[in-house]
C-alpha positions in Angstrom: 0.0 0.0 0.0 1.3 3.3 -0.3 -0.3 6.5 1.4 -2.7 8.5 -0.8 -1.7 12.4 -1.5 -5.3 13.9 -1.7 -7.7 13.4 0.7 -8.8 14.9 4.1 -9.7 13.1 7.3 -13.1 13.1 9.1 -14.6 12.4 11.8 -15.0 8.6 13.2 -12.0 7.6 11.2 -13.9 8.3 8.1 -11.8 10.0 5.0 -12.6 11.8 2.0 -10.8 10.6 -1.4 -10.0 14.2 -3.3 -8.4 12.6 -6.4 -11.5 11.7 -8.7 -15.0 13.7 -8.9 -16.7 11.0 -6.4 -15.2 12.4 -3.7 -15.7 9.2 -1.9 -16.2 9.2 2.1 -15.1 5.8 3.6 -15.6 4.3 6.3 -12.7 2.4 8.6 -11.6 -0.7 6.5 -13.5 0.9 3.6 -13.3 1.2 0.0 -13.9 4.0 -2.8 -15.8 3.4 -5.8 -12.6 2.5 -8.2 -11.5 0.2 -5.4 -8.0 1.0 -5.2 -8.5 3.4 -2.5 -9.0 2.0 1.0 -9.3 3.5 4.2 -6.9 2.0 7.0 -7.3 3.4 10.3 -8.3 6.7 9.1 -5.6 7.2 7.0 -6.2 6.3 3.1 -3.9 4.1 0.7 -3.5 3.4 -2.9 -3.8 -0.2 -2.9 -1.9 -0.5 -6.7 1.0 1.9 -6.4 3.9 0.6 -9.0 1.0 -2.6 -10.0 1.1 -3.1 -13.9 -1.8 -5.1 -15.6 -0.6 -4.1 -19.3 2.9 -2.6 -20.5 3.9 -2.1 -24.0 5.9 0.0 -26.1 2.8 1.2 -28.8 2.8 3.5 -31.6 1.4 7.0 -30.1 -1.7 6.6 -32.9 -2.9 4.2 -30.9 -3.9 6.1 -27.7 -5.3 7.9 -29.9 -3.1 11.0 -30.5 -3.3 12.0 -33.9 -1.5 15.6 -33.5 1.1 14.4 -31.2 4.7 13.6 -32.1 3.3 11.3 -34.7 5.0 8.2 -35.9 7.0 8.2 -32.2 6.3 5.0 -30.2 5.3 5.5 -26.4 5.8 3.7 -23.3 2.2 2.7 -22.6 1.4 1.4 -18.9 -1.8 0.5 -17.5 -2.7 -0.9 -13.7 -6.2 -2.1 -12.3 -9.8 -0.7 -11.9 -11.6 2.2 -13.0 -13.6 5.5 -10.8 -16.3 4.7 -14.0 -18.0 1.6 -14.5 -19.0 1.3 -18.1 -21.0 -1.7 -19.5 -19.2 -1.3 -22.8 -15.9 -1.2 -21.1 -13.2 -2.9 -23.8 -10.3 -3.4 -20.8 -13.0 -4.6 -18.2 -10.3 -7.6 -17.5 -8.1 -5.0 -15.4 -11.0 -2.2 -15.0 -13.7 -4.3 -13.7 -11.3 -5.8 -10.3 -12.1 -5.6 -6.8 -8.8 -5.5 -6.1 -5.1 -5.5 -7.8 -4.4 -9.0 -8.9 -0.8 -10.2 -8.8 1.0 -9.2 -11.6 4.4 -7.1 -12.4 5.4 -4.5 -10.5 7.0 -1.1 -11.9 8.6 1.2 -10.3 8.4 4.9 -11.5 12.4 5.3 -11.9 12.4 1.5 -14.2 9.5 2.5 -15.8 11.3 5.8 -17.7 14.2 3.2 -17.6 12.4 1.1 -19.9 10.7 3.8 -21.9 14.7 4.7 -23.2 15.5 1.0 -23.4 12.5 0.3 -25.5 13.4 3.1 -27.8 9.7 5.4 -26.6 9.8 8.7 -27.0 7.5 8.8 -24.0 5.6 7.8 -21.1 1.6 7.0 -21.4 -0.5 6.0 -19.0 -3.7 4.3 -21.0 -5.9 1.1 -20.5 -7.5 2.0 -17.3 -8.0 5.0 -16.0 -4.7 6.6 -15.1 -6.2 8.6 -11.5 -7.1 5.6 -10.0 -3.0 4.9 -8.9 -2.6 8.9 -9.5 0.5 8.8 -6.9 1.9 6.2 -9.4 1.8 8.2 -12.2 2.7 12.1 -10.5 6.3 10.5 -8.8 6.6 9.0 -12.7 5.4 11.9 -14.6 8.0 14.1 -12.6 10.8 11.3 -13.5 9.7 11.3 -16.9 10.0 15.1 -17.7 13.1 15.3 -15.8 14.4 12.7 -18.2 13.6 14.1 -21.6 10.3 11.9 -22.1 6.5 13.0 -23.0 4.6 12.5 -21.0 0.0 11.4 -21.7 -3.0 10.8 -19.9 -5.4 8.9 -21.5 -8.4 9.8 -18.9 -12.6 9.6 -19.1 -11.3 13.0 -17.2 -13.5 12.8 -14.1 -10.2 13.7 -11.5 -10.7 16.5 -9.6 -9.9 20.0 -10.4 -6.9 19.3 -7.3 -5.6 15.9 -8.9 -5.2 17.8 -12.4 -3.5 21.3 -11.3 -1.0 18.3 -8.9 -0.1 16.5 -11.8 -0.7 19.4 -14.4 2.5 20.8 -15.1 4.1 17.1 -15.1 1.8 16.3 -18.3 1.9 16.9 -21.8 -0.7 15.4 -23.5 -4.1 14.7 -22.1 -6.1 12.6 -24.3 -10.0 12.7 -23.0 -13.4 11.0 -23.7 -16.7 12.6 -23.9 -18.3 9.9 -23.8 -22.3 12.0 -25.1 -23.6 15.1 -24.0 -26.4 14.4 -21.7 -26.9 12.6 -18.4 -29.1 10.5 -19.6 -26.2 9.2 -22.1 -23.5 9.4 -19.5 -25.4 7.2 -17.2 -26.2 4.8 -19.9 -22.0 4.4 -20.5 -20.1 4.4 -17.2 -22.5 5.2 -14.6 -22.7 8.6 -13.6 -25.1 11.3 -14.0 -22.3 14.4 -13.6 -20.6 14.7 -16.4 -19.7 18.1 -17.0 -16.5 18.4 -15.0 -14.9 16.4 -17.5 -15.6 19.3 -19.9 -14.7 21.9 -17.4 -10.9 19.7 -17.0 -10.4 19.0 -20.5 -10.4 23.1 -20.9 -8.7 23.6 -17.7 -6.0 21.0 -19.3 -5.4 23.1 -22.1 -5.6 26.9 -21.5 -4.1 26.8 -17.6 -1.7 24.0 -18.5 -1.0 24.2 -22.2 -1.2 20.0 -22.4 -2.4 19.4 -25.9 -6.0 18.2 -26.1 -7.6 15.4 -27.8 -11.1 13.9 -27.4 -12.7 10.8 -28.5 -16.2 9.6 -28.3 -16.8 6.4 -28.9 -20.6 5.9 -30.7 -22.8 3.6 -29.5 -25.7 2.9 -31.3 -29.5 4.9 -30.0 -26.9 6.1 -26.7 -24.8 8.9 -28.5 -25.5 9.2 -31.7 -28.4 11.7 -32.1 -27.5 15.2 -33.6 -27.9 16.9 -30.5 -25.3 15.0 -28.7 -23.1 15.2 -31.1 -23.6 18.7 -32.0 -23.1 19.3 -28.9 -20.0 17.9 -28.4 -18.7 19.3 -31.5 -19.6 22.7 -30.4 -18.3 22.6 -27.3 -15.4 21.6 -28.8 -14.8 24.2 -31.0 -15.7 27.0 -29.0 -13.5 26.0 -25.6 -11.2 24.0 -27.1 -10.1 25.6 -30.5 -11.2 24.4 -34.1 -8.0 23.1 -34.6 -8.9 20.2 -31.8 -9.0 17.2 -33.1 -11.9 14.9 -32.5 -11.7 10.6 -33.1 -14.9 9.4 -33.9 -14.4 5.5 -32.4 -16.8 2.3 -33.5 -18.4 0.9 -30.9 -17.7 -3.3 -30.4 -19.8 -5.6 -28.4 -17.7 -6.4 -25.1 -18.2 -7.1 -21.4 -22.0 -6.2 -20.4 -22.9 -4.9 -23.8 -22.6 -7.7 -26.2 -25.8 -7.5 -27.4 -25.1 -4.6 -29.0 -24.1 -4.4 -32.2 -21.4 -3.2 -34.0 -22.0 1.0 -34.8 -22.6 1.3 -38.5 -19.5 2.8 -40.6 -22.6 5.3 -41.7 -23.3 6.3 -38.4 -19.9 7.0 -38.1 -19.3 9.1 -41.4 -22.5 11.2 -40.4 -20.8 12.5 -36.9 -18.0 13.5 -39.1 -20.1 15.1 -41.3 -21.7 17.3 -37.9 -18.1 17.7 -36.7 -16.8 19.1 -40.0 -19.9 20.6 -40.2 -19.7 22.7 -36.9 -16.1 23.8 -38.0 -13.9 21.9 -36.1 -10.9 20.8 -39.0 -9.7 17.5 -37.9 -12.5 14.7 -37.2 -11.1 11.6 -37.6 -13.0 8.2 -37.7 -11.6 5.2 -35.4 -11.4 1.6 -35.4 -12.5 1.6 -39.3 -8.8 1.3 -40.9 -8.4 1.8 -44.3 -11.3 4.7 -44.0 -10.2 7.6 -45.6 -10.9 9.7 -42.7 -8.0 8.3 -40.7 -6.0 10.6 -42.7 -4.6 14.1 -42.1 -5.7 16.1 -44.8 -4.3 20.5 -44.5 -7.5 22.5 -44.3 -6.4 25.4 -46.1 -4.6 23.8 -49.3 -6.3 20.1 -49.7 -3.2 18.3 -49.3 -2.5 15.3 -47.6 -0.4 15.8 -44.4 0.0 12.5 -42.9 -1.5 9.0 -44.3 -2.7 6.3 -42.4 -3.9 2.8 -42.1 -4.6 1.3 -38.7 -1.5 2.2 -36.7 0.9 2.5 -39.8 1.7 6.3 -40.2 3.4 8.1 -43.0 4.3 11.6 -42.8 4.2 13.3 -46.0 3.6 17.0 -45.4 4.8 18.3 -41.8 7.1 20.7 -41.6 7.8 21.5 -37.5 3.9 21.7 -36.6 2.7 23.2 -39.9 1.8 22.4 -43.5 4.4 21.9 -45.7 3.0 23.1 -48.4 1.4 26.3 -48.0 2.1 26.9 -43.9 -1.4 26.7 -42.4 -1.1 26.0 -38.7 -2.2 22.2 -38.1 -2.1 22.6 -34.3 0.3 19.7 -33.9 3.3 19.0 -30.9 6.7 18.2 -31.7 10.1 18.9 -30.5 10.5 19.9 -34.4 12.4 16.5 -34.9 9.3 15.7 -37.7 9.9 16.7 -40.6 9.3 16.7 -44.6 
């Protein structure tokens, strides 16, 4: 166990978790909701501090970050259980645990070890949700930058405004769901009726810490797909988060308690990118359909292609330092200038 950073003690030996937007209250010998907070003797503990479920060195498309030193590969780690509980859930084998099951243990200064072995350009922390062993990855984000690595979050972004301005200036990327636009939807997904902190972060994220910003929402057939959630969500994205944001548009696949459900239709898909290019925003991508044309990076202001795609392969045709090549339009990517024509 390792002793948890934000919390505050009550009375009766009860405690208040501050990290995630549940602000759990437990009880001695207690639990929080992601079950990897526990509550000895009034004092709360991580319960998976350095505890690795998945570890692999993946291409940084994959997370996805489109606009993000593309082509680089990225140290991707991932521990057990999740602050959301989504039906859908397509990791529920290390996010659906009552507690961390035995498997390799990473410390933070052989994790950025690794990351240079491995030839990663960076640190990610992806497959659950990255705040549920947030001590974990703040002593490993700090290593990280110190060492010359990127650093991502790939969050559902429901920490709390504390756990992000603690972790903030340690992160670089911060890759975020939104997962509908309504309540109604949210609850449907992962359980939870108050979504729009995750909004208020994801802005937070980008104008008070200058991370670069990327959101997916992942369609799910009569859930998310209506035009007003996803007008919504591309309005919002364009007026708090730039038009320059880009947005992955992800298939839904049957898994875990939602395999009834079928597969989203490609249309489906091409229709939110029709609302999304439709409410300005100049990079909507579609996800988990390779081969689609959309996967590509295409300039807005001359036509030409910028980067091609397929799947996870990348080819970079027409980047010059985070602008078109061709005729200089700013693409709103992040490099260290190393990508190049």
């Amino acid at each position: 166990m390792h002793q948890a950073l934000l919390y505050e003690k009550l009375t009766d030996a009860r405690v208040r978790c501050n990290t995630c937007q549940w602000h759990c209250s437990m009880a001695p010998d207690r639990k929080g909701v992601c079950r990897m907070y526990h509550n000895k003797d009034g004092e709360l503990y991580n319960l998976n501090y350095a505890q690795v479920s998945s570890v692999a060195a993946d291409p940084v498309e994959k997370k996805p970050l489109f606009h993000f030193f593309p082509g680089s590969t990225v140290f991707s780690l991932g521990s057990w259980g999740c602050n959301f509980h989504c039906d859908g859930c397509q990791n529920w084998e290390i996010s659906c645990v009552n507690n961390p099951l035995q498997g390799r243990r990473i410390l933070p200064r052989e994790a950025v070890m690794l990351a240079k072995e491995y030839q990663c350009r960076g640190i990610a922390w992806t497959y659950n949700e990255p705040t549920v062993w947030f001590e974990y990855t703040l002593d490993s984000a700090k290593l990280a930058k110190e060492s010359g690595l990127y650093t991502v979050y790939v969050t559902n972004g429901y920490m709390t405004t504390e756990a992000l301005d603690t972790i903030g200036h340690y992160l670089d990327a911060y890759r975020v769901d939104i997962k509908g636009f309504t309540g109604k939807a949210y609850k449907a997904l992962a359980n939870i009726t108050k979504w729009e902190g995750i909004l208020d972060n994801a802005k937070r994220a980008k104008d008070k810490w200058n991370m670069h910003v990327e959101v997916v929402t992942n369609i799910v057939t009569e859930i998310n797909d209506d035009n007003f959630q996803l007008e919504g969500i591309a309005r919002w994205i364009k007026e708090e988060l730039g038009e320059l944001t880009p947005w992955h548009i992800t298939r839904f696949y049957p898994n875990h308690n939602m395999t009834d459900v079928q597969p989203t239709p490609v249309e489906s898909l091409e229709h939110a990118i029709y609302i999304g290019k439709k409410a300005g925003l100049k990079f909507v991508y579609g996800g988990n359909i390779p081969g689609h044309d959309s996967e590509n990076t295409v300039c807005y202001s001359c036509g030409k292609m910028i980067i091609q795609r397929h799947g996870y392969q990348t080819k970079i045709l027409g980047l010059k330092d985070v602008n078109c090549a061709f005729c200089g339009a700013k693409l709103n990517f992040r490099t260290d200038g190393e990508v190049k024509l």
